[in-house]
C-alpha positions as CSV (number, residue, x, y, z in Angstrom):
1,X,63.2,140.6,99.7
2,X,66.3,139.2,101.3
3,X,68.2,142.2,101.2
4,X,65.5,144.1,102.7
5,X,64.9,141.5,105.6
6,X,68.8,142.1,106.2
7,X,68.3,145.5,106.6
8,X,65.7,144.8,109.5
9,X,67.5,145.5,113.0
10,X,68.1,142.3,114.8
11,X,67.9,140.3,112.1
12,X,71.2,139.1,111.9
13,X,71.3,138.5,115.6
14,X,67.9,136.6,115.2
15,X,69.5,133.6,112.5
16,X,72.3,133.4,114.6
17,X,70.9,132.4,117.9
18,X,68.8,130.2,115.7
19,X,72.0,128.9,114.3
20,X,73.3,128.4,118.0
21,X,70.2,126.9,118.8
22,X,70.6,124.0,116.2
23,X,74.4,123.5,116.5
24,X,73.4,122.6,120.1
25,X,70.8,120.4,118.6
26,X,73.3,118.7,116.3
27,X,75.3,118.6,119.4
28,X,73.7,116.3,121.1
29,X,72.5,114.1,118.3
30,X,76.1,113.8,116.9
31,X,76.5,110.0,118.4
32,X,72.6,109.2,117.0
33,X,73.9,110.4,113.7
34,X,76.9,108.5,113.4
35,X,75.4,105.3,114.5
36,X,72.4,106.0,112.0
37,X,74.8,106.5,109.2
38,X,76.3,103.5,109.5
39,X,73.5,101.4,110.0
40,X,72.0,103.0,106.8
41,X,75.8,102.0,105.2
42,X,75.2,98.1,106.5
43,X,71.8,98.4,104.4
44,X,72.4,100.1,101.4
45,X,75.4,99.3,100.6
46,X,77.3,95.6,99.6
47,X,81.0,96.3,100.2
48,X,80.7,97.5,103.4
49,X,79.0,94.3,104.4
50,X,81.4,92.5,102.9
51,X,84.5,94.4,104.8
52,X,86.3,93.2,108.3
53,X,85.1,94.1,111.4
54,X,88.2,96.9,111.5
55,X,87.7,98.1,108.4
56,X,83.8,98.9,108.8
57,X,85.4,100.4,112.6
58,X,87.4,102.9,110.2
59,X,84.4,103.9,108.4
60,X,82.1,104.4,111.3
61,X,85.0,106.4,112.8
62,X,85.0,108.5,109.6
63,X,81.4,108.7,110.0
64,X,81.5,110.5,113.5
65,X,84.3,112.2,112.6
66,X,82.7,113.8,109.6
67,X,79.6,115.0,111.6
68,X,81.7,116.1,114.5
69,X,83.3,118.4,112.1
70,X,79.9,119.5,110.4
71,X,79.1,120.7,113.9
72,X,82.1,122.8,114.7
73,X,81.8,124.0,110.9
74,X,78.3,125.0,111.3
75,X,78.5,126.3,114.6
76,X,81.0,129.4,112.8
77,X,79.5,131.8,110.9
78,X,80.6,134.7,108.4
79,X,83.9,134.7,107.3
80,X,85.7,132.7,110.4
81,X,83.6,129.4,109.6
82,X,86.9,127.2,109.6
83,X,88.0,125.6,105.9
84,X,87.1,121.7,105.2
85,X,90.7,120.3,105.3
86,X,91.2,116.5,105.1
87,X,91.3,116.6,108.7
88,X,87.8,115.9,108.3
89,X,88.7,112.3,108.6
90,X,90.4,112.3,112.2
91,X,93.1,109.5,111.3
92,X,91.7,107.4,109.2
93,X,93.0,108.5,105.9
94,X,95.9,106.9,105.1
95,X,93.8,103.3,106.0
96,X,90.8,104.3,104.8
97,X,92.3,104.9,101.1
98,X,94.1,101.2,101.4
99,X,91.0,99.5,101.9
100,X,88.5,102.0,100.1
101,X,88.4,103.4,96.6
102,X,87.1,106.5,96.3
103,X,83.9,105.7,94.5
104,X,83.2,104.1,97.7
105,X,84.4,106.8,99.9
106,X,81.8,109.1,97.6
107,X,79.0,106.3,98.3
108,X,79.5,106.5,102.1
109,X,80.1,110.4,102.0
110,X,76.4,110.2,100.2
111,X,74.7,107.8,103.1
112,X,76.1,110.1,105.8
113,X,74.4,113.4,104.3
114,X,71.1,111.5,103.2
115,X,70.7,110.7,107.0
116,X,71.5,114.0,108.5
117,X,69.1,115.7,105.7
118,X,66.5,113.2,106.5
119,X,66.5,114.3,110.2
120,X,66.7,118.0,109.2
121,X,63.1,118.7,110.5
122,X,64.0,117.4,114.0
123,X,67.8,118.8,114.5
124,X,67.2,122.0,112.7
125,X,66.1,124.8,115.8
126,X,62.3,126.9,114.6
127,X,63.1,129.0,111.8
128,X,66.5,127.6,110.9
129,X,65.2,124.3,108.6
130,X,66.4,126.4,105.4
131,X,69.5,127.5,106.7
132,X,70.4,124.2,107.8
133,X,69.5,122.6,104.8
134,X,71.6,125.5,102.6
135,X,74.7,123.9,105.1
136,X,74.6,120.8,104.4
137,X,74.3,120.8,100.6
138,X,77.5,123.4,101.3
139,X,79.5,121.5,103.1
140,X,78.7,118.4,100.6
141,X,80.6,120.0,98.5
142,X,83.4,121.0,100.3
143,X,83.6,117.3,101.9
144,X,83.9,115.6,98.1
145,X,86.9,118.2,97.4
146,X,88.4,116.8,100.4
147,X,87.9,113.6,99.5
148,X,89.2,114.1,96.1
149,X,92.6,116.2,97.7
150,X,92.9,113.0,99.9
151,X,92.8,110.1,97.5
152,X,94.7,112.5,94.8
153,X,97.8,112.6,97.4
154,X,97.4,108.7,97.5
155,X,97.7,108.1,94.0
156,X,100.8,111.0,94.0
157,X,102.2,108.9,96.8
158,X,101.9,105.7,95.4
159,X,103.2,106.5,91.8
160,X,106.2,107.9,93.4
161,X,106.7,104.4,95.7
162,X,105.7,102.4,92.1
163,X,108.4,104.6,90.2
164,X,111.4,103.8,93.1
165,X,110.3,100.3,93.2
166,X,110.2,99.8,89.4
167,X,113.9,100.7,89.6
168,X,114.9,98.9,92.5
169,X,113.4,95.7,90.7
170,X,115.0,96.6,87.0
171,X,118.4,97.1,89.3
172,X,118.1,93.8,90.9
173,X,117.5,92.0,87.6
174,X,120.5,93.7,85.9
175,X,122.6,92.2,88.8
176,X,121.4,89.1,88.6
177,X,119.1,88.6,91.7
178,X,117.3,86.4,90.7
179,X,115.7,85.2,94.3
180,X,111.9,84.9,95.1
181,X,111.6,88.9,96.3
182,X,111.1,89.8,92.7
183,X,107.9,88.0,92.7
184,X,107.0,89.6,95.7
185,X,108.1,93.3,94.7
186,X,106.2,92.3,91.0
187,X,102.8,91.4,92.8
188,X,103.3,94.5,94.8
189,X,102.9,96.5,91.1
190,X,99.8,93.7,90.0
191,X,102.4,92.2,87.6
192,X,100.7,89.0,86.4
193,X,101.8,88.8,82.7
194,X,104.3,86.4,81.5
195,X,106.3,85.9,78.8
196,X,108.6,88.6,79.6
197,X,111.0,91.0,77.7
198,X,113.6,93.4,78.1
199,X,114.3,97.0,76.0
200,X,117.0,98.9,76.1
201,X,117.8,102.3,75.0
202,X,119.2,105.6,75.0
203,X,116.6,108.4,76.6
204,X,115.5,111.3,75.1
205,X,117.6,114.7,75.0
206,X,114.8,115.9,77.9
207,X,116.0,115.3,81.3
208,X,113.8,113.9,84.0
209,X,111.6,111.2,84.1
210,X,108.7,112.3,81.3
211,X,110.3,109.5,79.4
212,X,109.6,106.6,81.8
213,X,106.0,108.2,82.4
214,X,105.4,108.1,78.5
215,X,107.0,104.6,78.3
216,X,104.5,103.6,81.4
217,X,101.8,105.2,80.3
218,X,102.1,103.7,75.9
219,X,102.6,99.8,77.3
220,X,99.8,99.9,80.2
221,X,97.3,101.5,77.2
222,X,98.6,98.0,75.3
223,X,97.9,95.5,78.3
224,X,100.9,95.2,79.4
225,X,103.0,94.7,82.4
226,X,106.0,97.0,82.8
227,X,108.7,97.7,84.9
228,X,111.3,101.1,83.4
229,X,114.2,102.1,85.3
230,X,116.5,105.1,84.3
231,X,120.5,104.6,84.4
232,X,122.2,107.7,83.3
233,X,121.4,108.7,79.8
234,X,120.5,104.3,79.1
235,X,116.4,103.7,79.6
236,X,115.4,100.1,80.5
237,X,111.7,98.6,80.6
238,X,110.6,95.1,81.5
239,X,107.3,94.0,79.9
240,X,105.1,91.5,80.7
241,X,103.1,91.0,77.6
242,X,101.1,88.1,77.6
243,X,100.1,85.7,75.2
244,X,99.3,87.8,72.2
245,X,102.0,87.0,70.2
246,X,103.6,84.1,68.2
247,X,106.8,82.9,70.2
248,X,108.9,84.0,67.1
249,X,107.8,87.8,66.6
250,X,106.8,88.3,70.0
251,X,110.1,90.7,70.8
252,X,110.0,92.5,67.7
253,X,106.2,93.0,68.0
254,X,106.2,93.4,71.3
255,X,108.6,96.5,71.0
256,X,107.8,98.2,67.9
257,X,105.2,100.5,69.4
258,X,107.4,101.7,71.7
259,X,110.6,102.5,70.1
260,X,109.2,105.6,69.3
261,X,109.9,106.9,72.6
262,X,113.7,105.8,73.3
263,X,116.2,108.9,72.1
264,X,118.1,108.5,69.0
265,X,120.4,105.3,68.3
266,X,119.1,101.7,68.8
267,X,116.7,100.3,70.7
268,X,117.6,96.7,71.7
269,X,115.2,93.8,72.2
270,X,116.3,91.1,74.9
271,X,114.9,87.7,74.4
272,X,111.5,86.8,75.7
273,X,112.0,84.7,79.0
274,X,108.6,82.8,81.4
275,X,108.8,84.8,84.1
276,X,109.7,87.7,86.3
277,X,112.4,86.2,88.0
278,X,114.4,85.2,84.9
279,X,114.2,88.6,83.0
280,X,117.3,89.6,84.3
281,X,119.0,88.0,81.5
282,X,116.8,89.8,79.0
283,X,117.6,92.8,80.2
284,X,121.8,91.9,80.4
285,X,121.7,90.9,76.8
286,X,119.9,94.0,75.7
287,X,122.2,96.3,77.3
288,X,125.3,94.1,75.9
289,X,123.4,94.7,72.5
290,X,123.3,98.1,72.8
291,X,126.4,98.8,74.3
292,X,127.7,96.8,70.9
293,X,125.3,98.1,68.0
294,X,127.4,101.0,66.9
295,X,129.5,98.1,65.0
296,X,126.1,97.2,62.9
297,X,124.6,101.2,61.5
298,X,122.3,99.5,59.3
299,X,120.6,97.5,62.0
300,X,116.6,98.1,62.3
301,X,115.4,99.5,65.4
302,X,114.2,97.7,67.2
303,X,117.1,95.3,67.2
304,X,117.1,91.5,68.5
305,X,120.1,91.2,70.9
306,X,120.0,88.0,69.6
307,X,120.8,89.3,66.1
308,X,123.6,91.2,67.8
309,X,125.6,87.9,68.5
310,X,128.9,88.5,66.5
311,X,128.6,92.1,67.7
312,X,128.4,91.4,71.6
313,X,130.8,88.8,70.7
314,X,133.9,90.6,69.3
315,X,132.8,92.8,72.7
316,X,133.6,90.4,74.9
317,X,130.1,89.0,75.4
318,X,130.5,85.3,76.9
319,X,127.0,84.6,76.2
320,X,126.7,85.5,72.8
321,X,130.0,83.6,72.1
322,X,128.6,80.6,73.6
323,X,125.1,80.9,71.8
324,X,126.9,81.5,68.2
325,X,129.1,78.4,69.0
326,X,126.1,76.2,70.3
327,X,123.3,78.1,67.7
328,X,125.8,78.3,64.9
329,X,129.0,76.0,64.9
330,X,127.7,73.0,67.1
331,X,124.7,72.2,64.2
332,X,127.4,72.8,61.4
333,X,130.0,70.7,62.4
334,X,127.5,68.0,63.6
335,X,126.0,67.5,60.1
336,X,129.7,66.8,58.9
337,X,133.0,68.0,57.6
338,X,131.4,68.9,54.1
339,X,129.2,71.7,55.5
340,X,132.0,73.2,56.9
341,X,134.5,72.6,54.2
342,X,132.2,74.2,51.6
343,X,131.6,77.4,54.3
344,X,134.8,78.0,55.0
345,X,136.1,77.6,51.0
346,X,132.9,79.4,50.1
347,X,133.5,82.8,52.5
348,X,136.8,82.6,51.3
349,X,136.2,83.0,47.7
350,X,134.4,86.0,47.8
351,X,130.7,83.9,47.8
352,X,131.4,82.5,44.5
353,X,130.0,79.1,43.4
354,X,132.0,78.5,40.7
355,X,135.3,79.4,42.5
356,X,134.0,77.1,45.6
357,X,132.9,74.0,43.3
358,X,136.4,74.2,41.8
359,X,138.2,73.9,44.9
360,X,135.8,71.0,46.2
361,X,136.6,69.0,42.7
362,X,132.3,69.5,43.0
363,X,129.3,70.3,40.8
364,X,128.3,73.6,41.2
365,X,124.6,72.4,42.1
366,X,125.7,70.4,45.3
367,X,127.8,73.5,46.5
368,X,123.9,75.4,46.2
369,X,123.1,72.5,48.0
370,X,125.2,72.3,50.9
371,X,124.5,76.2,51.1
372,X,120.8,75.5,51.5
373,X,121.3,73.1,54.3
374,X,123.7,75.5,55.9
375,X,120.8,78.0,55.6
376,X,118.5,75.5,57.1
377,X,120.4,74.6,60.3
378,X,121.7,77.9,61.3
379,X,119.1,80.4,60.4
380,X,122.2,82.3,58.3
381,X,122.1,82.7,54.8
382,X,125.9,82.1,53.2
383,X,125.0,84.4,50.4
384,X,123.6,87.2,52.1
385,X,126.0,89.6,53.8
386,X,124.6,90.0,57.0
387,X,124.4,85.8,56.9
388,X,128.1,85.3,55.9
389,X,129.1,87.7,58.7
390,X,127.4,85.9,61.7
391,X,128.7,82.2,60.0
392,X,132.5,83.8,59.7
393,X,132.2,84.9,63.3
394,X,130.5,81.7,64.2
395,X,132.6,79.8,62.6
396,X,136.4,81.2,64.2
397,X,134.9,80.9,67.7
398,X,134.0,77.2,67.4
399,X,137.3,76.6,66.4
400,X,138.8,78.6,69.0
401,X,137.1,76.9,71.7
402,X,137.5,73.5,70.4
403,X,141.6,74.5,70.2
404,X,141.3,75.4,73.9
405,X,139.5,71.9,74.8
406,X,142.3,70.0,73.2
């Protein structure tokens, strides 16, 4: 039936003076529209209520724009009707995607078309109601695509400015700026979660940044807040992870999950610290850890940095000296000389009680004894290997720094 009312001469001339004769129509109801639509926006729908006087200006300028734009749109016919581009919104974009999400956009978008379809009776010239109803459900469409093309460029442009602030923050902490802007550039990314550790490792054989996106991506699906910077072929990320763990296996936990991710070699775990600001020296001991883990193959991954001490030590590390002297040698040598007597004859006899109790003109029994309490203070087992190693360390660098205070 349509094909053969095509085929009547004059047809085609006849819809498009009635489609000149309703663009002029819309014409002149274009400011009736606008002002309709957002009076149907003030009762319909809460946010806008709830927005600033300029904010609700950008929307009703979005409003007229987007009608203005049906007009010209409608107006051309065949194939050189213009494309729906986002300059359907005139310049309100770039504001009206700060202060609007798009399932508001898509809420407005819906009150503008209900009002112009409601009114299609009146604007619509004789004859042309259908046609001018097929336009509007048409250019619907093309609108949300718009809309979609305009707030997907926002989230483009916004994970690029997250991605080049998240490394000017992890940059500043491995400096040690510790000043109040890292607050400021941490609310800027939402960051709210304290306490707050530091990983570092080496990336992936991939180049890019698909490792910081998958390191993003795996904490955020956990809760928490992160922070990853890229520094040659070394990864770093900052977490904020909240209070879901027990002080004392909150690193370790904390990391696990994500070690997956890191390239081969280690994967270092800086101590947990209460806020933003302080995290810089998380992330310093985690790269002194992993700059010094090659010295301990058998070490898990993750790794404390704080079970790296004698490592970072014999590196040249000035904080893990100090902790092993104050952790370590401090609590030793302030239970008295025995303790430290029995260590010292203990390491050097190969771990042998019976050699040990020989030398001390002791039993046996208080040698397991002063072991125990050794144990106890320290956190380092004499007997076990990994425990003798940190004590021997511990040991030679509180003497060497009591040496130097004489």
């Amino acid at each position: 039936m349509n094909s053969q009312h095509q085929d009547v001469p004059g047809a085609a001339d006849d819809r498009d003076r009635v489609r000149a004769d309703t663009a002029r129509r819309l014409e002149r109801s274009m400011g009736a529209l606008g002002t309709a639509a957002v009076t149907r926006m003030e009762e319909r729908l809460g946010w806008f209520r709830r927005m600033s006087a300029e904010d609700r200006s950008w929307i009703g300028l979005v409003a007229q724009s987007g009608v203005a734009a049906f007009v010209d749109w409608f107006r051309s016919s065949g194939s050189g009707r213009p494309a729906i581009t986002v300059e359907v919104f005139g310049t309100a974009p770039r504001e009206l995607t700060r202060s609007v999400s798009l399932q508001q956009t898509v809420d407005m978008i819906r009150v503008v078309i209900e009002v112009v379809e409601a009114q299609v009776g009146s604007l619509a010239a004789p004859g042309g109601e259908q046609q001018l109803r097929e336009a509007v459900l048409r250019y619907t469409r093309e609108v949300a695509f718009s809309t979609a093309k305009i707030y997907a460029r926002a989230a483009e442009a916004r994970g690029a400015w997250d991605a080049r602030l998240e490394a000017l923050i992890v940059d500043a902490l491995l400096h040690g700026d510790s000043e109040d802007g890292l607050d400021t550039w941490g609310s800027a990314l939402g960051w709210s979660h304290t306490p707050v550790i530091a990983l570092a490792g080496q990336a992936p054989e991939e180049t890019g940044t698909k490792v910081l996106d998958d390191l993003r991506a795996a904490a955020r699906r956990m809760g928490y807040d992160v922070l990853a910077g890229r520094q040659g072929n070394r990864v770093v990320v900052v977490l904020g992870v909240g209070g879901r763990y027990q002080e004392e296996e909150l690193p370790v936990a904390a990391a696990e999950p994500l070690a997956a991710l890191f390239g081969p070699g280690p994967v270092v775990v800086g101590p947990a610290v209460p806020e933003l600001r302080a995290a810089g020296a998380s992330a310093r001991a985690a790269i002194s850890g992993l700059r010094a883990a090659a010295a301990w193959p058998d070490a898990p991954r993750p790794v404390l940095a704080d079970a790296l001490w004698p490592e970072r030590a014999l590196q040249g590390d000035g904080d893990a000296r100090r902790s092993l002297v104050e952790r370590v040698y401090l609590p030793l040598n302030g239970a008295g000389s025995p303790l430290l007597d029995t260590l010292s004859v203990y390491l050097e006899h190969a771990s042998s009680l019976e050699a040990t109790a020989r030398m001390l003109f002791v039993h046996p029994n208080t040698v397991r004894y002063r072991l125990s309490r050794i144990a106890e203070l320290t956190g380092h087992a004499p007997s076990d290997g990994r425990g003798s190693f940190v004590l021997r360390i511990a040991v030679a660098l509180g003497r060497l720094a009591a040496v130097s205070r004489e």
